[in-house]
C-alpha positions in Angstrom: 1.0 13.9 -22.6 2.5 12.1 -25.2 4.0 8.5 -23.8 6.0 7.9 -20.5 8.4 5.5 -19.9 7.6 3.3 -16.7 10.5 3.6 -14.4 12.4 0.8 -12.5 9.7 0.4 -10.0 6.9 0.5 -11.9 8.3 -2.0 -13.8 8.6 -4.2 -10.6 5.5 -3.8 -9.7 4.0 -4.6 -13.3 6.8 -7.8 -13.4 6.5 -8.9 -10.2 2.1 -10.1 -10.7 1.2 -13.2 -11.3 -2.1 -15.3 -10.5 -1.2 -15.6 -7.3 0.3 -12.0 -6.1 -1.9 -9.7 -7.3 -0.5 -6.1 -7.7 -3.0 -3.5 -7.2 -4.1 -1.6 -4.4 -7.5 -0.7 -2.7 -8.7 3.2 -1.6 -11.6 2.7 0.4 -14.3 6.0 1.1 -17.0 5.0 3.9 -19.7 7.9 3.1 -22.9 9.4 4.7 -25.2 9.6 2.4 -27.7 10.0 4.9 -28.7 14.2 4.2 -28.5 13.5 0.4 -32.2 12.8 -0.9 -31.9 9.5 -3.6 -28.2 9.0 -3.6 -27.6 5.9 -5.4 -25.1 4.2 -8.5 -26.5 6.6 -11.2 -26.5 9.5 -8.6 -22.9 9.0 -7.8 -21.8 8.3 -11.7 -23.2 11.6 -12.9 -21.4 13.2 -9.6 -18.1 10.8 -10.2 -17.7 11.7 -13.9 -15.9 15.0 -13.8 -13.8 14.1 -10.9 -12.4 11.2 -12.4 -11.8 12.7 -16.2 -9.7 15.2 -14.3 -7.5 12.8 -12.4 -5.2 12.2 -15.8 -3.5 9.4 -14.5 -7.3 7.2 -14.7 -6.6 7.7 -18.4 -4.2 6.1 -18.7 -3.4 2.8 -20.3 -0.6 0.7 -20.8 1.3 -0.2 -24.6 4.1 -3.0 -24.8 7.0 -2.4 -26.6 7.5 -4.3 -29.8 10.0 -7.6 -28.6 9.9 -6.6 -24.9 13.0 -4.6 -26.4 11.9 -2.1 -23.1 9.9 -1.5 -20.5 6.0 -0.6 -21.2 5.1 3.2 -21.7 1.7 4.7 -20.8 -0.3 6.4 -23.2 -3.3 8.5 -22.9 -6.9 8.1 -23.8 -9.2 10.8 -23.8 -12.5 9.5 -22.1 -12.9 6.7 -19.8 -15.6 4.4 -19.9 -17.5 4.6 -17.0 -19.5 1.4 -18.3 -16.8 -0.8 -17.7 -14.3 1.3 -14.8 -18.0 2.1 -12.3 -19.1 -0.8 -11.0 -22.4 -1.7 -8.2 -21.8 -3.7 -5.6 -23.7 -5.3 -2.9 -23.0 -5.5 0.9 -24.4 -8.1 2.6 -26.8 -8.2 5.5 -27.1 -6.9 8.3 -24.6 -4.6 6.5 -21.8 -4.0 9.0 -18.0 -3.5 9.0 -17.9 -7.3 8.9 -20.2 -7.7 5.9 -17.6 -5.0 4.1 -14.5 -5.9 4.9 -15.7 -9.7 3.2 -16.8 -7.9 0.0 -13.8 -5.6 0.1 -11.7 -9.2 0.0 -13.8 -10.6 -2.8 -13.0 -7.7 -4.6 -9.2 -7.7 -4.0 -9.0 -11.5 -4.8 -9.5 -10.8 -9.0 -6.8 -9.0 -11.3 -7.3 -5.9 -13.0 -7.4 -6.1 -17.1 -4.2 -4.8 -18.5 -6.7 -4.1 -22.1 -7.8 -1.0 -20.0 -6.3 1.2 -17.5 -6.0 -0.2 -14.6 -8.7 0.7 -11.8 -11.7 -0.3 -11.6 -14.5 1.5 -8.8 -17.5 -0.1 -7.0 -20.2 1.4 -5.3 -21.2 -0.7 -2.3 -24.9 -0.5 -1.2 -26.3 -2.1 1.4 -24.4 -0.6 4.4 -26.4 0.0 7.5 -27.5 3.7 8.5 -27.9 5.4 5.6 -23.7 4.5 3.7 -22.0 3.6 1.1 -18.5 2.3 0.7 -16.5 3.4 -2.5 -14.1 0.6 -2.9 -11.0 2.1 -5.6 -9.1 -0.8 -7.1 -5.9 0.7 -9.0 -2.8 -1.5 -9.8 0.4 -0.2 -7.9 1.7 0.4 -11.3 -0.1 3.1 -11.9 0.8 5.2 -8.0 2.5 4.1 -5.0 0.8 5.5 -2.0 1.9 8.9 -1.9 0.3 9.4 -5.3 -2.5 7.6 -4.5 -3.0 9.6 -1.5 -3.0 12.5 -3.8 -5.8 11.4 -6.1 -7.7 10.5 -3.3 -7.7 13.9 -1.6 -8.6 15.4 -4.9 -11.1 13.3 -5.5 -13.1 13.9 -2.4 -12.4 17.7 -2.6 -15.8 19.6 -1.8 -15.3 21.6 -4.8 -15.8 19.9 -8.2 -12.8 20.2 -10.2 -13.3 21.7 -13.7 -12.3 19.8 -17.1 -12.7 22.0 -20.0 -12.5 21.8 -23.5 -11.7 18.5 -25.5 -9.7 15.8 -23.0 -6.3 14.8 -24.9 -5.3 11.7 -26.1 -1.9 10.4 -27.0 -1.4 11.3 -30.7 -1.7 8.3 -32.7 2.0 8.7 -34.0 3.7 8.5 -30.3 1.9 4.5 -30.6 3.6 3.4 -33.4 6.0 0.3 -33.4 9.1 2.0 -35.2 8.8 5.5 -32.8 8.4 2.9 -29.6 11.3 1.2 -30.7 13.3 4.2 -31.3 12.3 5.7 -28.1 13.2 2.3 -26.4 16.7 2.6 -28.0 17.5 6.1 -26.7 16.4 5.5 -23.5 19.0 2.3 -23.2 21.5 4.6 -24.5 21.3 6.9 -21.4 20.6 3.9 -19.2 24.0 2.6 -20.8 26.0 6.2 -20.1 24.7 6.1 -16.6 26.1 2.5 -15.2 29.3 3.5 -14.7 28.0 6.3 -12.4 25.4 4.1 -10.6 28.0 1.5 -9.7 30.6 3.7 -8.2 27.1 4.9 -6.3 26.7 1.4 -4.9 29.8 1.0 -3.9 30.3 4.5 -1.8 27.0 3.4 -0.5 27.4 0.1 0.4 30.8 0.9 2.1 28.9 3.4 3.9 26.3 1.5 5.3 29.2 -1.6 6.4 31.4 1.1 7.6 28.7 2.0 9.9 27.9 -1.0 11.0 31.0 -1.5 12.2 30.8 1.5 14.4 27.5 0.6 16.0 28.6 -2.9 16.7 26.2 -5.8 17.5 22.5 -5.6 18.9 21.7 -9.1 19.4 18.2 -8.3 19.7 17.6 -6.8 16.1 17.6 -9.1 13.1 19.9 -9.9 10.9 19.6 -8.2 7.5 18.0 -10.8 4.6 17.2 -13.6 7.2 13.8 -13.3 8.5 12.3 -16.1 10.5 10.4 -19.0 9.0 6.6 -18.3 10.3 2.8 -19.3 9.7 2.6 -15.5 7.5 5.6 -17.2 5.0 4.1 -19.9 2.7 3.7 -20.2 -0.8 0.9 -17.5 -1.0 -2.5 -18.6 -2.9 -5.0 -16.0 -4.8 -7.5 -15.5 -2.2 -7.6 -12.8 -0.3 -9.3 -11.7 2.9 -9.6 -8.0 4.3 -10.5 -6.8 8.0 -10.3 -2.8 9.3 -10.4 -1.1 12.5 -9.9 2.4 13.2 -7.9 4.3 16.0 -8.4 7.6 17.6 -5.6 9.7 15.7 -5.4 11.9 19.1 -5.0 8.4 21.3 -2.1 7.1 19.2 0.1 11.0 19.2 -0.4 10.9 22.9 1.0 7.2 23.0 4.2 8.8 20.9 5.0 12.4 22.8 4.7 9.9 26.5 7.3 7.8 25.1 9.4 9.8 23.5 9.2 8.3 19.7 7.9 8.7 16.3 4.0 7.8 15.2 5.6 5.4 13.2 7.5 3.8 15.9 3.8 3.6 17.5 2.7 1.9 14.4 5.5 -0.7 14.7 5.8 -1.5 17.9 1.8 -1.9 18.0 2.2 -4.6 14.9 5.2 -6.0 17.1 2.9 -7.0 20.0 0.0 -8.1 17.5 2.4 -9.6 15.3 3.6 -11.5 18.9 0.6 -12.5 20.1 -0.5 -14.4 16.0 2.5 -16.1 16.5 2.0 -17.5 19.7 -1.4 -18.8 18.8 -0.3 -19.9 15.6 3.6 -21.2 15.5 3.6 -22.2 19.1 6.5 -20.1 19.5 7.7 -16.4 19.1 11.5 -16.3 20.0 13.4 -14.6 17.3 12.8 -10.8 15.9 10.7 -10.5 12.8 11.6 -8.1 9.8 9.0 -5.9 7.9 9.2 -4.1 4.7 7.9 -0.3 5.0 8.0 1.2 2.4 9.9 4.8 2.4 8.9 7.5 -0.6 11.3 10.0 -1.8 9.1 12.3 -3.8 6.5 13.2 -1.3 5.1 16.3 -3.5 1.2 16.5 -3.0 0.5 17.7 -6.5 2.2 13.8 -7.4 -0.7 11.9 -9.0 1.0 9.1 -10.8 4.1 6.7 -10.3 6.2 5.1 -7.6 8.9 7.0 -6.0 10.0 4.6 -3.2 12.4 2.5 -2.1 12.3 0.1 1.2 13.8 0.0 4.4 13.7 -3.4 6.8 13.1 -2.7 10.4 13.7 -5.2 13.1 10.1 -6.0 14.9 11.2 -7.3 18.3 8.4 -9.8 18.3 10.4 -12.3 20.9 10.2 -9.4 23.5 7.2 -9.4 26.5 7.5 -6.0 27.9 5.6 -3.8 26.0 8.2 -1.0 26.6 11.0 -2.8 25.9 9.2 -3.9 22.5 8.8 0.3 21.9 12.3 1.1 22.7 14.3 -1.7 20.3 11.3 -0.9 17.7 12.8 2.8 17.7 16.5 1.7 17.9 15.7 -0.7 14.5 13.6 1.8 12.9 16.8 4.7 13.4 19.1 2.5 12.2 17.0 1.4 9.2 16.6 5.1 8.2 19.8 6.0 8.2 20.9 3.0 6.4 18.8 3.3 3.9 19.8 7.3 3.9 24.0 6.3 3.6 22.8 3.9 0.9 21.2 6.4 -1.0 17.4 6.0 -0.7 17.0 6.1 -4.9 20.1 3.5 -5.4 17.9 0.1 -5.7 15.3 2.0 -7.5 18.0 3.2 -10.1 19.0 -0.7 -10.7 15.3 -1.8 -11.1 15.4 0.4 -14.3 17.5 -2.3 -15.6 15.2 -5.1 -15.1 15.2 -7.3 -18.3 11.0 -7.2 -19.4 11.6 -10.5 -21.4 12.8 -12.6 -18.8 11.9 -11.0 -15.3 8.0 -11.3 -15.3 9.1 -15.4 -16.1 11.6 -15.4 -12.9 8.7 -14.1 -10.5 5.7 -16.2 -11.6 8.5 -19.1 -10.9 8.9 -17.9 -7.5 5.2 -17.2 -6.5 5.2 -20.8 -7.0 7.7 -22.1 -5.3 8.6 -19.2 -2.6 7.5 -21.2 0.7 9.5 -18.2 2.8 10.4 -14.3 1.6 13.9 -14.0 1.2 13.8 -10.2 2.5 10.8 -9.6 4.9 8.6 -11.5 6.7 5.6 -9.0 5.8 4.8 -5.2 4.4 3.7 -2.7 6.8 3.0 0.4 5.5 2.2 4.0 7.5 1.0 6.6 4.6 -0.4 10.2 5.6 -4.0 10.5 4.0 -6.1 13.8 3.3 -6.5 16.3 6.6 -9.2 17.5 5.3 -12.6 15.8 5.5 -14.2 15.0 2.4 -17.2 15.4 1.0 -19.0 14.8 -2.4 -22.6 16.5 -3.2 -23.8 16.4 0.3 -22.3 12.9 1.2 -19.4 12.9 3.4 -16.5 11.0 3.8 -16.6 9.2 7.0 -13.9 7.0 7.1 -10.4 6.1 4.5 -8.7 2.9 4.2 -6.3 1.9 2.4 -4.0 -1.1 1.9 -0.9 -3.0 -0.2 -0.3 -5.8 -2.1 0.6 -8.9 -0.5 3.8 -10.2 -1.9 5.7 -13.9 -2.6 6.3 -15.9 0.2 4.4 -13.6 2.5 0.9 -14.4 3.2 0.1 -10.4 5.5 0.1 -6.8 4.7 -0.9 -4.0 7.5 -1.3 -0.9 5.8 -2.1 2.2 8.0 -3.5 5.6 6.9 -4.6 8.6 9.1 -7.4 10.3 7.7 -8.4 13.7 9.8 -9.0 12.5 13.1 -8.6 8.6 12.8 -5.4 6.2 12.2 -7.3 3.9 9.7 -5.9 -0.1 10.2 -6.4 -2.3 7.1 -5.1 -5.8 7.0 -4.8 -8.0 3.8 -4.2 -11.9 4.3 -4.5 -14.7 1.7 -6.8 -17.6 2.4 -4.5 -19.5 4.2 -3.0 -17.4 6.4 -5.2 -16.7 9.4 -8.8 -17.9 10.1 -10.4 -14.9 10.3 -8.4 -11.9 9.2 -10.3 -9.7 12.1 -8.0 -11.6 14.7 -5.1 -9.4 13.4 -7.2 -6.5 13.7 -8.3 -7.6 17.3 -4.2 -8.2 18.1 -3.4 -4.7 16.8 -5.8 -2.9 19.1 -5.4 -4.9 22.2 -1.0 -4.6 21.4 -1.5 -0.9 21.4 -3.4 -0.9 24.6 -1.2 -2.6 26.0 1.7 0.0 25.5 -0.6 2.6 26.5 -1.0 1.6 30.0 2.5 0.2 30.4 3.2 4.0 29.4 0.9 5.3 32.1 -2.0 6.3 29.8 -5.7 5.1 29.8 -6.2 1.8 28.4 -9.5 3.1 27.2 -9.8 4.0 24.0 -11.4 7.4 22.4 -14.6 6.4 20.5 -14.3 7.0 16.7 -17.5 8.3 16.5 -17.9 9.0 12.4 -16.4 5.1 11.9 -18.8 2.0 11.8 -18.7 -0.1 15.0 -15.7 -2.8 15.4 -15.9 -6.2 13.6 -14.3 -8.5 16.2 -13.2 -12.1 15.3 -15.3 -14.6 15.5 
């Protein structure tokens, strides 16, 4: 590697953290350790060191260009330091899911040091019945959560990748402030030479998307685009953060989808509808106008993808005014359609295009203003992300992988993000709040299960759920 240029969305998500809105994201590996004889830190560290000098992307680190004249560029070193990146941690007794999930917040509260690439990793002791949690902490800078979903499932591969020979670095040359400047210069050139072509883009696009509008006419029950609702989630988001997880039997929730007709992620949305209702009504009092959530949608979904963001977003309706579970389901697949294929007749890398033009002098200013000030998001009332993990089970030296979660950054003006991964057999629920959003962030675990119960048996399936038998017990709120 010599340098890369961040693109438009990397840059956002570089810009857009401040002390508040922290912008990394958290991989987290439940093992059994329990047929591995003296597992601990040191055990894992010697295990952990060839995995992660062969995930290139952990090497690398980020260089400023001279007068912000551009975007940042990564550059790569040729070792890490496991002294500062490996980390021990300490679960608290009696060591449940409980315990975890409140360590797993602590650890999400801090920033990462932009002095060296950005992860960090803990190993969590103290977990009941012989496990350890491996908590990954890598900004979103770095890999959205396709890539991320990529490192991960080479990372737990049972067979240990080989790294041989002398690991690169970025020659020293590619660093300097007059070829960084250069480089800047040709790459505003092309960025110049392309905006005649990305605007008549935008505007075939957006004429697209009105023109079809037009054609579907009014659904009164959906909500209007770039007006969500003001709600207890929307605040001026402090840097706190609490975590809660809950996993769902991966079989239980396909079921739910072939019964009704709909996608898994319609399942997903619906589910965080009814959830999503039921916080409200304890919390505003109220729940009598649709909600809109940000899902993120990637467009380079090639598994050998270990770095970068390649997504755009599209802005579902959740019908959170609606009782009937079914009725929640159907309008959740009618918003979710039309939000695809909007975000298809806009051209799903159009808004990632113009974030390459985001000025690095002045933008990073414009959103530490905002986390400040930003008492409602402008676009979304939350993030709710569904993100396929590894199929295969993992296991390192003996200790497997028992259970994957995974979850987002919590934006301005938006105190919630529900992230969802499937790993093998489970549909992995992680929820990340600030500290003023609910009481205990468990309760929005505790909606989500009991909302997708609920559509179950209005669907005519078992309200019982299959035991995940691998996953620690539930943490319910208290």
């Amino acid at each position: 590697m010599q340098v890369k240029r961040l693109n438009g969305v990397d840059a956002m998500m570089l810009y857009s953290e401040t002390p508040e809105i922290h912008m990394h994201t958290l991989k987290i590996g439940v093992l059994d350790v329990s047929g591995v004889d003296g597992f601990d830190f040191d055990m894992f560290r010697t295990v952990a060191r060839a995995r992660l000098h062969a995930l290139a992307p952990l090497r690398y680190q980020l260089v400023d260009i001279p007068l912000q004249f551009h975007h940042p560029m990564w550059v790569q070193n040729a070792e890490l330091d496991l002294d500062y990146h490996l980390r021990r941690a300490k679960v608290a007794a009696p060591g449940g899911r409980r315990e975890l999930d409140q360590l797993i917040g602590e650890i999400a509260g801090t920033p990462l040091d932009r002095d060296h690439p950005l992860w960090e990793m803990y190993i969590a002791e103290g977990l009941a019945d012989d496990r350890v949690a491996i908590i990954h902490k890598v900004h979103h800078v770095l890999a959205d959560g396709v890539a991320s979903a990529n490192q991960l499932a080479m990372a737990i591969q049972p067979d240990e990748p080989q790294v041989g020979g002398q690991l690169a670095a970025t020659p020293a040359e590619s660093r300097t402030p007059a070829n960084l400047l250069r480089a800047a210069g040709r790459d505003h050139v092309r960025l110049i030479r392309r905006l005649p072509r990305l605007m008549n883009e935008t505007a075939t696009g957006v004429a697209r998307v009105r023109r079809k509008a037009r054609e579907r006419g009014r659904h009164p029950d959906l909500a209007r685009n770039f007006a969500p609702p003001a709600t207890f989630i929307n605040h001026v988001v402090s840097p706190g953060r609490r975590f809660a997880t809950a996993p769902l039997a991966l079989a239980d929730v396909k079921e739910t989808a072939r019964q009704l007709g709909v996608t898994l992620n319609d399942i997903v949305l619906a589910t965080a509808a009814g959830a999503l209702r039921q916080l409200l009504l304890r919390y505003d009092k109220k729940a009598d106008s649709p909600l809109i959530a940000g899902v993120p949608v990637s467009f380079d979904t090639s598994p050998q993808r270990l770095v970068g963001n390649e997504f755009t977003y599209m802005t579902p309706s959740l019908p959170v005014h609606v009782d009937d579970p079914l009725e929640r389901v159907r309008l959740t697949a009618t918003s979710t359609a039309i939000a695809k294929e909007n975000n298809h007749l806009l051209g799903p890398t159009l808004i990632p295009s113009w974030l390459s033009y985001l000025p690095p002098a002045v933008t990073p200013r414009i959103f530490r203003m905002q986390a400040r000030r930003v008492e409602s998001a402008s676009v979304m009332n939350l993030t709710i992300s569904n993100v396929p993990g590894p199929r295969a089970r993992g296991c390192v030296k003996g200790a497997t992988v028992d259970e994957i979660y995974s979850v987002g950054p919590i934006v301005a003006g938006s105190g919630m993000n529900i992230t969802v991964w499937s790993y093998v057999d489970q549909l992995s629920i992680s929820v990340l709040t600030d500290d003023r959003t609910l009481d205990d962030p468990h309760e929005a675990t505790d909606a989500l299960i009991e909302s997708f119960v609920e559509i179950r048996q209005a669907a005519g399936l078992p309200g019982e759920l299959t035991p995940v038998q691998t996953a620690l017990p539930l943490a319910p709120a208290t």
